[in-house]
C-alpha positions as CSV (number, residue, x, y, z in Angstrom):
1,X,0.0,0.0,0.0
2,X,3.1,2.3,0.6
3,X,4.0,2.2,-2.8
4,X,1.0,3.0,-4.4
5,X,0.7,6.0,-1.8
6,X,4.1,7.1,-3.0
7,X,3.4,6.7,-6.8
8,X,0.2,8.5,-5.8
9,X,1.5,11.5,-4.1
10,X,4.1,12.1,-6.9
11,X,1.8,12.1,-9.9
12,X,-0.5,14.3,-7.8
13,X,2.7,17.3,-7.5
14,X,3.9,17.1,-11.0
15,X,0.1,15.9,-12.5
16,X,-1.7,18.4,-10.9
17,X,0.5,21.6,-12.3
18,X,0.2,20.2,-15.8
19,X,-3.8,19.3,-15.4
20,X,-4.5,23.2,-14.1
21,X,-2.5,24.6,-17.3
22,X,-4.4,22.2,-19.3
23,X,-7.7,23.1,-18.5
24,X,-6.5,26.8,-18.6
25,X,-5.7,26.5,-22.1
26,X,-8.5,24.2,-23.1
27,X,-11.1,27.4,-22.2
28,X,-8.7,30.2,-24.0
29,X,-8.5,27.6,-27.0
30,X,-12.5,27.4,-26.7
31,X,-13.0,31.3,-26.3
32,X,-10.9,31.7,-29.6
33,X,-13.1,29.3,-31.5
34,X,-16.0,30.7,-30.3
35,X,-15.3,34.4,-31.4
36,X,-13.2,33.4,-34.8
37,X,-17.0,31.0,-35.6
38,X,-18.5,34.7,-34.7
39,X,-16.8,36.8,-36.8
40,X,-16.8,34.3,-39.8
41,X,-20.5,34.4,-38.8
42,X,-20.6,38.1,-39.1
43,X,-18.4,38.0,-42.4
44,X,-20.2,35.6,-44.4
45,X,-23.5,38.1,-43.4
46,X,-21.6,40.8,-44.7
47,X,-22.0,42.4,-41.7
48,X,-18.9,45.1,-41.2
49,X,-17.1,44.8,-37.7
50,X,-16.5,47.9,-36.2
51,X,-12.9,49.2,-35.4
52,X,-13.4,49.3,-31.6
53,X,-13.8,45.6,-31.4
54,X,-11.4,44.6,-34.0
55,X,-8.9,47.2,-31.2
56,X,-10.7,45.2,-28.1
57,X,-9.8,41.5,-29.8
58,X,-6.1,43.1,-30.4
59,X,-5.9,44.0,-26.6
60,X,-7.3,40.4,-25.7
61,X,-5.8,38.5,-27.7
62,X,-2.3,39.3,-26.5
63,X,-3.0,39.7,-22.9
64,X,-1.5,42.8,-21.7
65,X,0.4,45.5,-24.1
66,X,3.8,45.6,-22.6
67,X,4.9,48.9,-22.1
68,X,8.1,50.4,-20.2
69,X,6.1,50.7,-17.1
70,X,5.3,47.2,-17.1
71,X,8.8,46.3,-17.3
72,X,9.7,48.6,-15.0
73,X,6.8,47.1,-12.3
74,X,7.8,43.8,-13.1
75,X,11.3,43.9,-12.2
76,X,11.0,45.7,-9.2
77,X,8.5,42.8,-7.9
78,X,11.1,40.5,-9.2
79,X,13.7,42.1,-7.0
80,X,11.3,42.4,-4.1
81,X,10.5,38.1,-4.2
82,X,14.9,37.7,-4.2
83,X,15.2,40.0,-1.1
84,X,12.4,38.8,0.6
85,X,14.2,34.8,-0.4
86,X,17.2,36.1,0.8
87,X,16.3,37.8,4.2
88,X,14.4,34.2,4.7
89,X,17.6,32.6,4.2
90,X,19.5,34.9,6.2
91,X,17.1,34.9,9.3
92,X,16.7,31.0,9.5
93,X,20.3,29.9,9.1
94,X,21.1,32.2,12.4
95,X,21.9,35.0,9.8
96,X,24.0,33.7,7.9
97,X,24.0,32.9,4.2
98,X,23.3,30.3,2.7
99,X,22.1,28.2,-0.5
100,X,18.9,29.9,-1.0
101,X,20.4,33.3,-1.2
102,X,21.8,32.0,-4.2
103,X,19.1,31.0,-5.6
104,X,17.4,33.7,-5.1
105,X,19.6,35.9,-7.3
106,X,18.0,34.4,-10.3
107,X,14.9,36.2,-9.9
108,X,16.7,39.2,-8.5
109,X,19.1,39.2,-11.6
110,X,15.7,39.1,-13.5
111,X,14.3,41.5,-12.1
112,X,17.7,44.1,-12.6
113,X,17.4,42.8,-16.6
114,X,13.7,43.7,-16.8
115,X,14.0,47.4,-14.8
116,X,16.7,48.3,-16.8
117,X,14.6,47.8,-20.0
118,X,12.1,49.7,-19.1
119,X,14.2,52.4,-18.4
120,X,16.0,52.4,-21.4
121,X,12.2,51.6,-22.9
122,X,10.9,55.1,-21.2
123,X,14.2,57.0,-22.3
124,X,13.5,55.9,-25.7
125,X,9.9,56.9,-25.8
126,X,10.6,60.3,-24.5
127,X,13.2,61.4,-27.6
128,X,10.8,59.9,-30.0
């Protein structure tokens, strides 16, 4: 019985991650379908579309329009999870470094790549 708890519990953590996504992506692939039949719908009526939702399907369709401020966001949260990852490390090894500090320079490093792009991103906007 042991055995079959183990193999069990170790479908359940990597089955479980890959199920969620699937079903996430199962109901974006069916939204799709379900707007692309409409417009065809629509098309084959000779029915025109009007620009704002041809702009509102743009905006969905690609999630959010990155922008400089985005970046700019997202790094700093970046750099806030490896401080807060490397504080934890630091205050439960009696404050002293260890392996997770290291780790967490991955999404601290990140997090520098992305808020230097959106500077450079909001310099470059403002000579254009």
């Amino acid at each position: 019985m042991e055995g079959v708890q183990g193999i069990l519990a170790i479908l359940m953590v990597f089955g479980m991650p890959v199920f969620i996504v699937g079903i996430v992506m199962f109901f974006r692939a069916r939204e799709r379908a379900e707007t692309q039949k409409t417009i065809r719908m629509a098309i084959e009526k000779g029915q025109a579309l009007p620009p704002e939702y041809l702009d509102s399907l743009k905006r969905s369709g690609s999630g959010r329009i990155k922008t400089p401020v985005n970046d700019i966001r997202s790094g700093l949260i970046l750099m806030a999870v490896a401080l807060g990852l490397v504080v934890m490390d630091y205050v439960r090894n009696d404050y002293t470094f260890e392996t997770l500090s290291g780790i967490a320079a991955i999404p601290g490093f990140i997090g520098v790549a992305l808020l230097i792009m959106g500077i450079v991103g909001l310099n470059t906007q403002k000579k254009s």
